[in-house]
C-alpha positions as CSV (number, residue, x, y, z in Angstrom):
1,X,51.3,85.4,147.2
2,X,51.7,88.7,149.4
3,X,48.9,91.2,148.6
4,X,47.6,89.4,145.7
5,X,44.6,88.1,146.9
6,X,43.2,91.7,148.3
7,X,44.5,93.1,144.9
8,X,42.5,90.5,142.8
9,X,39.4,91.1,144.7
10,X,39.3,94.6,144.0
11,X,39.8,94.1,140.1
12,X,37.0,91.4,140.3
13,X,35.0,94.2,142.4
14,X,35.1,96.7,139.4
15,X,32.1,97.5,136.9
16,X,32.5,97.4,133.6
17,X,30.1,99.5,130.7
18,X,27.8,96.2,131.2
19,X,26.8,97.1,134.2
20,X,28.7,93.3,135.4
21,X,31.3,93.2,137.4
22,X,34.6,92.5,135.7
23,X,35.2,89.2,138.2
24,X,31.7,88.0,136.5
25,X,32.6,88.4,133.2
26,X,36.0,87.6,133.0
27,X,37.6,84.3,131.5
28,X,39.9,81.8,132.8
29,X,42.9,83.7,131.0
30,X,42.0,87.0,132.0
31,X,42.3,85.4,135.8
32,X,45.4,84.1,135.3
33,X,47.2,87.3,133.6
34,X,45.6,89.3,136.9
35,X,47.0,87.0,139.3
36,X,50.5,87.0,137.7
37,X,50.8,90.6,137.3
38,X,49.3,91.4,140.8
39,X,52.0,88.8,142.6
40,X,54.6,90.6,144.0
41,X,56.3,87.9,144.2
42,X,56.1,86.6,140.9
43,X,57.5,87.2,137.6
44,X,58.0,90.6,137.4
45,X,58.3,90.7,133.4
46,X,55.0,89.9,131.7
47,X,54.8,89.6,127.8
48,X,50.9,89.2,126.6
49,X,49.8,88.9,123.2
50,X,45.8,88.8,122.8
51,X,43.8,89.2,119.1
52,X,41.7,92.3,118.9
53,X,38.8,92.8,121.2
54,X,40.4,90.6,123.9
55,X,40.0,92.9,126.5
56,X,43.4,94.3,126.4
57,X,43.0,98.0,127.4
58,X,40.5,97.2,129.9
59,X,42.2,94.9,132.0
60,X,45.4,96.6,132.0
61,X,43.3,99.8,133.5
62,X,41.7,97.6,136.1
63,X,45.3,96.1,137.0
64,X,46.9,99.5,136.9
65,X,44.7,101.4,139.3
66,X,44.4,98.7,141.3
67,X,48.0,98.3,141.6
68,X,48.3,102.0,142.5
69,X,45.4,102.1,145.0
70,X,47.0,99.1,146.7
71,X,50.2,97.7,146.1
72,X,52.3,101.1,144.9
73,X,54.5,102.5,147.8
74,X,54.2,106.6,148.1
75,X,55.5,108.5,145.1
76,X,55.5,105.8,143.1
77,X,55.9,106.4,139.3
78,X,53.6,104.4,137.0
79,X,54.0,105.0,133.0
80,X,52.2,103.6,130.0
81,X,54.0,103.9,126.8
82,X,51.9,103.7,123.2
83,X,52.6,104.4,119.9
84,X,51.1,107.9,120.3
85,X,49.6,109.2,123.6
86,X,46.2,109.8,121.7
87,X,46.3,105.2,121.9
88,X,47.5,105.2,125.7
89,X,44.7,108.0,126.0
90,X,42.4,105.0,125.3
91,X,43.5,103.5,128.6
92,X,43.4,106.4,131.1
93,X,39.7,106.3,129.3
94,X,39.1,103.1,130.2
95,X,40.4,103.8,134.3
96,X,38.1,106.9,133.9
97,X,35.1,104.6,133.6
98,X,35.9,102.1,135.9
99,X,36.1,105.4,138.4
100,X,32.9,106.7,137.6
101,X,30.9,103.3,137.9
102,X,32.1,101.5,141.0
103,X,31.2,103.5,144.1
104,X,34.0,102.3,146.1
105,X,36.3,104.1,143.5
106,X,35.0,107.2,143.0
107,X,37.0,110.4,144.8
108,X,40.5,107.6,145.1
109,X,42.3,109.3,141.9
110,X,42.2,112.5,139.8
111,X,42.1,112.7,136.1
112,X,44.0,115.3,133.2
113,X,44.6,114.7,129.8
114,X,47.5,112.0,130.1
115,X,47.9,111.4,133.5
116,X,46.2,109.9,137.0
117,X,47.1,110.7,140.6
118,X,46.2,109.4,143.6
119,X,46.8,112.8,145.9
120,X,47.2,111.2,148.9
121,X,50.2,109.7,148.4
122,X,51.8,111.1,145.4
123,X,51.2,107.7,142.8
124,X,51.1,108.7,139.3
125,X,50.9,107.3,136.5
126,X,51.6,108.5,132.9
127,X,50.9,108.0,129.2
128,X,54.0,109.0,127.0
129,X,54.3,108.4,123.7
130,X,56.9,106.0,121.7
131,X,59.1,108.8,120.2
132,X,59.1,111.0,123.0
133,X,62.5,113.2,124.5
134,X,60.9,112.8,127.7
135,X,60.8,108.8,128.1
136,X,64.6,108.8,128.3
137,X,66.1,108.7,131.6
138,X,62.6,107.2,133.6
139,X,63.2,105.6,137.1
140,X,59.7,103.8,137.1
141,X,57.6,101.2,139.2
142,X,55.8,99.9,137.2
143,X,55.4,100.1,133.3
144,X,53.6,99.3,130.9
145,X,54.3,98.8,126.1
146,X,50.8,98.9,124.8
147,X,50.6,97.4,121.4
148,X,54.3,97.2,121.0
149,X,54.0,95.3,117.3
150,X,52.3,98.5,116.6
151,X,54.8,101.0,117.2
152,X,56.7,102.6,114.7
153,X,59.9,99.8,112.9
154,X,62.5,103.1,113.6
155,X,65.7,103.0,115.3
156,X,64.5,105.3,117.7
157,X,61.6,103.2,119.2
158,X,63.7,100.5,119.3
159,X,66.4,102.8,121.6
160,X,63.7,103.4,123.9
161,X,62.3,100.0,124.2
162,X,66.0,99.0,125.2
163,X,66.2,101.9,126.9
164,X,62.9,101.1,129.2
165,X,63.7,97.8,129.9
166,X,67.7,98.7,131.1
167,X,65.6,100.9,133.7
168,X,63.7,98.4,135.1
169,X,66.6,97.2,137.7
170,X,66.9,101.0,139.2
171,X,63.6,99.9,141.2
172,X,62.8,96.4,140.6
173,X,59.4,97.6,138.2
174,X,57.1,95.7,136.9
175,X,57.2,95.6,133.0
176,X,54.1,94.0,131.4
177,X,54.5,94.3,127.2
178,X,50.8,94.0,125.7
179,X,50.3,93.6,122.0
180,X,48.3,91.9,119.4
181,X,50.8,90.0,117.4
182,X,52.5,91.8,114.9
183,X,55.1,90.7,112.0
184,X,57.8,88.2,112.6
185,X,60.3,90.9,111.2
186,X,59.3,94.1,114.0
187,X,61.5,94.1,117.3
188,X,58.3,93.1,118.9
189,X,58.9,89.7,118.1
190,X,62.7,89.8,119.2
191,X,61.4,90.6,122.2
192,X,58.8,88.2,122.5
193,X,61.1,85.6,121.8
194,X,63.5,86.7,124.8
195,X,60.4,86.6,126.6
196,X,60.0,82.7,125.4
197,X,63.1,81.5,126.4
198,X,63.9,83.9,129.7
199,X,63.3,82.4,133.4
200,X,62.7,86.0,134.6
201,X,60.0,86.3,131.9
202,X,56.5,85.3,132.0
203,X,55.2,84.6,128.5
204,X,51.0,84.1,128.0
205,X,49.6,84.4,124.4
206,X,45.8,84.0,123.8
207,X,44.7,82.2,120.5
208,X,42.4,84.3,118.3
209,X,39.2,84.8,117.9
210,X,37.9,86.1,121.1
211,X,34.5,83.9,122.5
212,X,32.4,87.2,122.2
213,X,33.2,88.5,118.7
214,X,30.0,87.9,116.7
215,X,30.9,85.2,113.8
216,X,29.0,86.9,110.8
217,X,31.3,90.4,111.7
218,X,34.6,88.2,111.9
219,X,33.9,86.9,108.9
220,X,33.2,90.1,107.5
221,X,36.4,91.3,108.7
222,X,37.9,88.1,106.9
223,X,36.7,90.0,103.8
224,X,37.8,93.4,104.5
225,X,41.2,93.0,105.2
226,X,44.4,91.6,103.8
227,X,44.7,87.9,104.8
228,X,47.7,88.2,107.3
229,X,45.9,91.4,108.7
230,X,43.5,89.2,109.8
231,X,45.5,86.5,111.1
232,X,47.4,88.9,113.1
233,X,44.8,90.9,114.4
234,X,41.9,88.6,115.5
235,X,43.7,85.2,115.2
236,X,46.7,86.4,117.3
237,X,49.4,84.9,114.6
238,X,52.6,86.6,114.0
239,X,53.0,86.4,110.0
240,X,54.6,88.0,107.2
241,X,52.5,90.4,105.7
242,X,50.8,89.6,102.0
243,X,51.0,93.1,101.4
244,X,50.3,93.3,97.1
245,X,46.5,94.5,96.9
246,X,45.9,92.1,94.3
247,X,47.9,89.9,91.6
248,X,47.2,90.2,88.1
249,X,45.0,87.4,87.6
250,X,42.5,88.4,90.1
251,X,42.4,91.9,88.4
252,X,42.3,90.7,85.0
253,X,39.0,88.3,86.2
254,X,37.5,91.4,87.0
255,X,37.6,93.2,83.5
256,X,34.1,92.9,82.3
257,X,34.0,95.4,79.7
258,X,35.6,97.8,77.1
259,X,36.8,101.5,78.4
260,X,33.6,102.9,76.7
261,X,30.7,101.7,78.5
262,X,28.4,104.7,79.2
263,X,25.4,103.5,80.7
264,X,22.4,106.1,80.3
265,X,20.3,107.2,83.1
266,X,22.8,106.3,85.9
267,X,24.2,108.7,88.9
268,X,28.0,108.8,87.7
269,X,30.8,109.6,90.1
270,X,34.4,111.1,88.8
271,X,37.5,110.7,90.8
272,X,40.5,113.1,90.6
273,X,44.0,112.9,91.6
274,X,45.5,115.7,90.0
275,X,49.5,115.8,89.6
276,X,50.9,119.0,87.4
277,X,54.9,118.0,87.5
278,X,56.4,114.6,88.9
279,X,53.1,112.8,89.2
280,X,50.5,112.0,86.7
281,X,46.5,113.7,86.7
282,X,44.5,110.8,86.5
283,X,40.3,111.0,86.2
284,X,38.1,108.0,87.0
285,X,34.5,107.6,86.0
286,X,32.7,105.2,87.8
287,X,28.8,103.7,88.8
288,X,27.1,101.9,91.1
289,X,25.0,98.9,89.7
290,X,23.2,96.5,91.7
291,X,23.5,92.7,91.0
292,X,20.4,90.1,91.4
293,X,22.2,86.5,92.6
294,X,19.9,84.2,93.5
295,X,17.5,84.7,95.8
296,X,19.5,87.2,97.9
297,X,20.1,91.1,98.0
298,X,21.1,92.7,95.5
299,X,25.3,93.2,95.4
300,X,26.3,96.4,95.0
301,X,29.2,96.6,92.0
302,X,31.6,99.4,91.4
303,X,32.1,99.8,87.7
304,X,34.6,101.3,86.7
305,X,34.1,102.7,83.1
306,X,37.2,104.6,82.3
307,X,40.1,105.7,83.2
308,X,42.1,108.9,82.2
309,X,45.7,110.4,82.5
310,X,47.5,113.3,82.0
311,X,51.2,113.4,82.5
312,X,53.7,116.6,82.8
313,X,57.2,117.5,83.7
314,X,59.1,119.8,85.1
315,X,59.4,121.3,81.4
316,X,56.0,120.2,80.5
317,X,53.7,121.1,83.2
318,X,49.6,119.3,82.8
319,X,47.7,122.4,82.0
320,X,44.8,121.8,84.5
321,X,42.3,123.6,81.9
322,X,43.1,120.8,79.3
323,X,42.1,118.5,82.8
324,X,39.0,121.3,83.2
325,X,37.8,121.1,79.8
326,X,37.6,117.6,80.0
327,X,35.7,117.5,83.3
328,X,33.0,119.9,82.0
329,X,32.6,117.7,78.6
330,X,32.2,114.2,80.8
331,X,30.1,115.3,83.0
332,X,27.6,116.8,80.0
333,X,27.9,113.8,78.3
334,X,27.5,111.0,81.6
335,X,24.4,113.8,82.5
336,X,24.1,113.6,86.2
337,X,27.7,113.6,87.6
338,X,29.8,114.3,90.9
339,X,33.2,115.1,90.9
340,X,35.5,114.4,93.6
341,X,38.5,115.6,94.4
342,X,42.0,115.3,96.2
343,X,41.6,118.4,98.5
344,X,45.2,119.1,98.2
345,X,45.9,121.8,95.2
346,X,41.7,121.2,93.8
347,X,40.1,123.5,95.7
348,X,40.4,126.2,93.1
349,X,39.3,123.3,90.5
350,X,36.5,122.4,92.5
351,X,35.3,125.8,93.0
352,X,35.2,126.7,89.0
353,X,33.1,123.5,88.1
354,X,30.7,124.5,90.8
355,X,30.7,128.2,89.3
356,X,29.3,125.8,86.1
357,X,26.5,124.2,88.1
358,X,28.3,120.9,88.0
359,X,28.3,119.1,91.7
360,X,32.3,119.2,92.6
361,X,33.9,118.3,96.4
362,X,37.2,118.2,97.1
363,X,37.8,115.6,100.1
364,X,40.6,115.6,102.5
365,X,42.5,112.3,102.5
366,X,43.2,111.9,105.7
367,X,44.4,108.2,107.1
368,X,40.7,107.2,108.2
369,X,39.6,107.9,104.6
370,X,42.4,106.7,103.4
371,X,42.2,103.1,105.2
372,X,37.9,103.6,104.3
373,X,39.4,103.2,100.9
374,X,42.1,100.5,101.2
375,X,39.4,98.8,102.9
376,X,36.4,99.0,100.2
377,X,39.1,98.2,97.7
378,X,39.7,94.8,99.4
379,X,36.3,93.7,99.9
380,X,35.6,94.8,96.0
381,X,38.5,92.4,94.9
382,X,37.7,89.5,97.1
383,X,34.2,89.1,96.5
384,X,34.2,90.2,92.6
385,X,32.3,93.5,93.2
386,X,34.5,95.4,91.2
387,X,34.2,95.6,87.4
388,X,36.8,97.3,85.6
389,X,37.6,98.1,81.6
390,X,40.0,96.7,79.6
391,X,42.7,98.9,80.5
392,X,46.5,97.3,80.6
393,X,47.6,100.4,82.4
394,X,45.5,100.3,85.4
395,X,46.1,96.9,85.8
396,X,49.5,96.8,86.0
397,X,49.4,99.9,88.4
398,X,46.7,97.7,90.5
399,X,48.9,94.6,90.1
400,X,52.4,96.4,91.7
401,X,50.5,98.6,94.5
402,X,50.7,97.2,98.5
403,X,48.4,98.3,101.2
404,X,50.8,99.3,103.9
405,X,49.4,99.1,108.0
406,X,49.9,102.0,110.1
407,X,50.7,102.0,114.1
408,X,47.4,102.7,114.8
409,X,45.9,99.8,112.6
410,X,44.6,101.9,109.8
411,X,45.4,100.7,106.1
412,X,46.4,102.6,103.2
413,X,47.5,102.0,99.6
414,X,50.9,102.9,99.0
415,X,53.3,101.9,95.9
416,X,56.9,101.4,95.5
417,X,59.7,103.9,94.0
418,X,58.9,104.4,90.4
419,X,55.5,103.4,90.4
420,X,52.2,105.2,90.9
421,X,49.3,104.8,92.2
422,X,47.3,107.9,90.9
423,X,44.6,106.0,89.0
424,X,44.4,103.7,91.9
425,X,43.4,107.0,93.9
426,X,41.3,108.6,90.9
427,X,39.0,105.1,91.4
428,X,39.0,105.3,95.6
429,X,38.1,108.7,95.8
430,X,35.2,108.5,93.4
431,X,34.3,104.7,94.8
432,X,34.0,105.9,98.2
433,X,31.6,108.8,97.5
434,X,29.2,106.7,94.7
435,X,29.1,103.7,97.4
436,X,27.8,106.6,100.0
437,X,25.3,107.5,97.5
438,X,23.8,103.9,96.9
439,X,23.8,103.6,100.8
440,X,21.4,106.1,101.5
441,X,17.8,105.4,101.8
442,X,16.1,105.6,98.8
443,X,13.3,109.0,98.8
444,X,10.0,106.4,99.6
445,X,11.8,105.2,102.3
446,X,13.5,108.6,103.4
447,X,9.9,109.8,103.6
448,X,9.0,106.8,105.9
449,X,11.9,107.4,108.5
């Protein structure tokens, strides 16, 4: 097996956050993908598939600088392609610390943002992104597709990923593809099915969950996320994705009450999505009440008491002090009240209601938020924690709205051409805050911690 067997003792020899060495932690499977990448003579052309938090980015760093420390000839060129260089980041990270702990390791490589060199002898090894000029035209040693059922479905990653493996032969590189399984319709599984049925192709897929993943957080995940999310991501299967948040007659076993309900003496939250021209201004009042079932802790329900719209035109703009007005009058009538807003064209909306001593934020929706969202809007559907009015309107709009999957794994409610899904956003952005609020400590126990 050549080299192999020097090059797998090293690996075993590195220390991993634990404080363990990775040959003393490491399963049966993570042996075998070791010893097949590391054997030079081998398959060259490794396709892995492994459900999330099996280990992927940390034993493609521990093969990777191993393979550079002792199997890469001078100048060699090693390159790790992501979906953006922020996720292949995550793996010159993850060579970093296997660096700083091992003392055998330390002074061997140098670090910058995005790449590692061993000095000596000229080895490097870069992160690139999916999308980038500079990918064309590589003449590499060894290379690596992280999460390659995660990059983007465009026409140009798929030129590059043809484009990558057409290089391969200039040097006789070693290509390993790394991914969590993905949808049967990306190129990912194209490729993985090539993989399948190639003799130059070494195919090894791991099925989900991973032994270490706690059972009470899988199952919350289970919750959390959209069925075929989860079967993709921590069972390792490649399906379709289920991608309607909800059909109707889930939503309509939710409605518990009329659009009225305006419970005294309770912290209310106001969502705002405001839209002046093509898209509607919708307002969502909402509270937290808590839930006695059996002889458990209290469930934390989102009620939604009411939702309301404004819609303009190009002719017939939404006059944002009708929208104002309206604000100020809720919020005296609901007593204590929070607005929040859609930091995009609110500020100046936010900034008059605080100007009348009403409590007004304006949030950026950025995609973290915006999957925090997707996410508490799951759970809320899934286990009944969401009680909404009588409203035809917002149940249709919650009926015909999908929650989309990004690159990177986040989550975020989109809808199709022609519909909307500013109501949708009116209830998320006042859900998210009002679920922060019942969160926090209560002021006795404050005072205790």
């Amino acid at each position: 097996m050549g080299r192999v067997d020097p090059a797998l003792a090293l690996v075993a020899s590195f220390v991993l956050d634990t404080g363990r060495r990775w040959g003393q932690t490491a399963r049966r499977w993570q042996w075998q993908d070791a010893a097949a990448i590391l054997d030079e003579a081998g398959p060259r052309y490794h396709y892995l598939t492994r459900p999330r938090g099996a280990s992927k980015t940390t034993d493609l760093a521990a093969l990777l600088l191993t393979s550079m420390l002792v199997q890469m000839d001078e100048g060699a060129r090693l390159y790790v392609l992501a979906a953006d260089r922020d996720q292949g980041r995550l793996l010159l990270n993850a060579m970093r610390g296997f660096v700083l702990r091992t003392p055998h390791l330390r002074g061997t490589v140098e670090f910058s943002a995005y790449r590692v060199i061993e000095p000596g002898r000229d080895v490097v090894l870069e992160v690139l992104a999916a999308d980038a000029a500079s990918s064309w035209g590589l003449i590499p040693d060894f290379v690596v597709l992280d999460e390659l059922a995660q990059w983007p479905e465009t026409r140009r990653a798929e030129e590059l990923y043809e484009s990558i493996r057409t290089s391969l032969v200039k040097r006789r590189a070693r290509f390993v593809v790394i991914t969590t399984a993905g949808q049967p319709a990306h190129f990912a599984h194209a490729a993985r099915e090539h993989a399948r049925s190639d003799e130059l192709w070494r195919l090894h897929e791991v099925p989900g969950p991973t032994p270490w993943n706690d059972a009470d957080a899988l199952e919350e995940q289970r919750r959390a996320l959209p069925e075929s999310s989860y079967l993709r991501l921590y069972l390792n299967q490649w399906v379709e994705t289920d991608d309607r948040l909800a059909t109707l007659d889930e939503l309509e076993a939710l409605v518990r009450h009329s659009p009225t309900l305006p419970p005294p003496g309770v912290r209310h939250f106001i969502g705002v999505d405001l839209g002046v021209t093509h898209d509607r201004t919708a307002a969502a009042i909402l509270h937290i009440e808590e839930r006695h079932v059996g002889g458990g802790l209290p469930e934390r329900h989102v009620v939604v008491e009411r939702v309301e719209t404004w819609t303009g035109s190009p002719d017939d703009p939404v006059r944002l002090a009708d929208v104002r007005n309206w604000l100020v009058d809720e919020a005296r009538r609901h007593g204590e009240v929070q607005v929040i807003f859609d930091s995009w064209q609110s500020v100046g909306m936010a900034q008059e209601l605080q100007e009348r001593d009403l409590r007004a934020q304006a949030l950026q929706l950025t995609a973290p938020l915006k999957s925090q969202i997707a996410h508490e809007f799951i759970r809320a559907i899934r286990e009944r924690t969401l009680e909404l009015p009588d409203d035809a309107g917002l149940l249709r709009e919650l009926s015909r709205v999908r929650v989309r999957e990004s690159a990177g794994g986040l989550l975020r409610i989109d809808h199709d051409a022609g519909e909307h899904d500013d109501r949708i956003a009116s209830i998320g952005l006042a859900m998210i805050k009002a679920l922060e609020d019942s969160r926090r400590p209560g002021p006795r126990l404050r005072s205790l911690l």
